[in-house]
N, C-alpha and C positions, 0 to 999 in steps of 0.2 A: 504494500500500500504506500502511494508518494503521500509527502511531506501537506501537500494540499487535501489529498480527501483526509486524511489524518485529522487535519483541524476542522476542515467541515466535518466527521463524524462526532470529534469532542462539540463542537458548536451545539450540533443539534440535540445531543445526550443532554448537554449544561440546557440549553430549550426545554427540555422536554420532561427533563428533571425538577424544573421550576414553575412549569406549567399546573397554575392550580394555587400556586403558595401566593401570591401576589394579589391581596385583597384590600380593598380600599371600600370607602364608606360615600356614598353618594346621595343627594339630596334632591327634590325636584322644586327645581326656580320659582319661588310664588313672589307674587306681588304684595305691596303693602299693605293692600286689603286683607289679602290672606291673611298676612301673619297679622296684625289686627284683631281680624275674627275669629284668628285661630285660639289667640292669647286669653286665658280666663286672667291673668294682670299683667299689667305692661306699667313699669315707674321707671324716673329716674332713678337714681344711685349711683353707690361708693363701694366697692369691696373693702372691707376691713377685715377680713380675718378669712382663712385656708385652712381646713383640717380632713384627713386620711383616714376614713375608719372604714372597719364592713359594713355592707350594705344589711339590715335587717332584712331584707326581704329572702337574700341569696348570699350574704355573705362577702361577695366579689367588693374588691378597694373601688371605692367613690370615695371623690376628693370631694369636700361640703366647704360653701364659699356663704359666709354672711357677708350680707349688704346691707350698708344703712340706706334706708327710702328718704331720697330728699322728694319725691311729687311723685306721687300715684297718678298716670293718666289713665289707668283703666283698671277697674275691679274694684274690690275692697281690701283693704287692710291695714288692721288697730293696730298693730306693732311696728314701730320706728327701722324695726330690722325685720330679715327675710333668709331664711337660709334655703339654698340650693344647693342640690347633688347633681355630678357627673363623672358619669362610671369611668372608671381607672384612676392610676396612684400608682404609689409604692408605699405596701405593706407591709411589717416587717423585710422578709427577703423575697418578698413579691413585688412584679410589676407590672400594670397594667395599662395596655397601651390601648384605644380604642385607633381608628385611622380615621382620619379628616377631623377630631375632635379638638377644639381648639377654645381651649380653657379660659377662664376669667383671669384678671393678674390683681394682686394684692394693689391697694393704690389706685386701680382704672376708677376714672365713672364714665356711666353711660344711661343708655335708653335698654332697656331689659323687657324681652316680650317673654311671658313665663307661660307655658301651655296648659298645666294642670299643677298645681300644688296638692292635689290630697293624691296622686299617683309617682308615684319616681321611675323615670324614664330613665334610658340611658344618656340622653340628653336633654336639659329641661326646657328646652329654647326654642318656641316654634321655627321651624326652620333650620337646624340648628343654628349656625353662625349666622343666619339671615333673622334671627333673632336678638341680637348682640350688635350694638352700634354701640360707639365712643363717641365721648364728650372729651372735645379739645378745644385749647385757645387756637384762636386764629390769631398770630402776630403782628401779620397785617391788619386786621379792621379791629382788634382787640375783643372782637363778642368769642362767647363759645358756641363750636361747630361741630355737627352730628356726623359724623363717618360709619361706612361698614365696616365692621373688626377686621376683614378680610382685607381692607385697601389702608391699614394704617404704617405698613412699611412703608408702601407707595408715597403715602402722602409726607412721611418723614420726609421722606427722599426729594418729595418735589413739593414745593408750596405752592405752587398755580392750580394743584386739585382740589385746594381749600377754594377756590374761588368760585365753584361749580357745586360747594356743598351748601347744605341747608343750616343757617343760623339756630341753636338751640330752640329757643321761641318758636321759630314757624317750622321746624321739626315737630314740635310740641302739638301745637295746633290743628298741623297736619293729616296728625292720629287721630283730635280729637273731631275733627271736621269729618273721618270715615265711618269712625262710632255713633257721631251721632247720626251718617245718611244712614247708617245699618238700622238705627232706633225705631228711624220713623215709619 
């Protein structure tokens, strides 16, 4: 056997060996409305605090994020704080990785569309990540500006993407303007 099908028979083996093991986690595109109507609460907020335990339900590491609520735009809720689970962590000498799962950070605020509080999902966020926007200064006009969790490397990187986002306020609004055509 030459030197050439040698490597195409390893190529295809290593293919074909691998075929199957490469799973990733997908989501389907909804619009604002959706996640909106999807959300039983949708507030502002603050992460202030991260903790690792097992899941009561099943045992598996979820990572539990308290948020302080600075404005509730949709639902009810007495309590100043809110906690939420999302599956994986590291557990003692466990870890769990879920794929396209992309976590809250200690320090963010943001706009939080929450899907169900009395069920724990493996992600709580309708949409996932399309449920998770940040709250950021805009340096330029000095107001804060609502981004997808998903584009805020981007917008590090480039400040003229802040210029196409939506002002906190009429982010705000926005929601509230959908809720209420739903109402009527």
């Amino acid at each position: 056997m030459n030197l050439g099908k040698l490597i195409l028979f390893f190529a295809l083996l290593f293919i074909l060996l691998n075929a199957g093991t490469a799973k990733s986690t997908s989501t389907i595109e909804l619009s604002l409305d959706c996640v909106c109507q999807g959300a039983e609460l949708i507030f502002e907020g603050r992460v202030v605090s991260r903790e690792t335990r097992p899941s009561p339900t099943n045992g598996k590491p979820f990572t539990y994020f308290t948020f302080q609520i600075i404005d509730v735009i949709k639902g009810s809720h007495t309590s100043s704080t809110v906690e939420l689970g999302f599956m994986g962590g590291k557990l003692n000498d466990f870890t769990l990785k879920v794929s396209g799962m992309q976590m809250p950070e200690i320090g963010e605020r943001g706009i939080y569309f929450v899907e169900n509080l009395s069920v724990q999902q493996i992600h709580p966020l309708c949409g996932w990540q399309q449920g998770h926007c940040l709250v950021i200064s805009n340096k330029q006009t000095g107001q804060d500006t609502v981004i997808p969790v998903e584009d805020k490397d981007s917008v590090k990187a480039n400040s003229l993407a802040l210029t196409h986002a939506h002002t906190l306020e009429v982010f705000k609004q926005n929601i509230r303007n959908i809720i209420e055509k739903k109402d009527k």
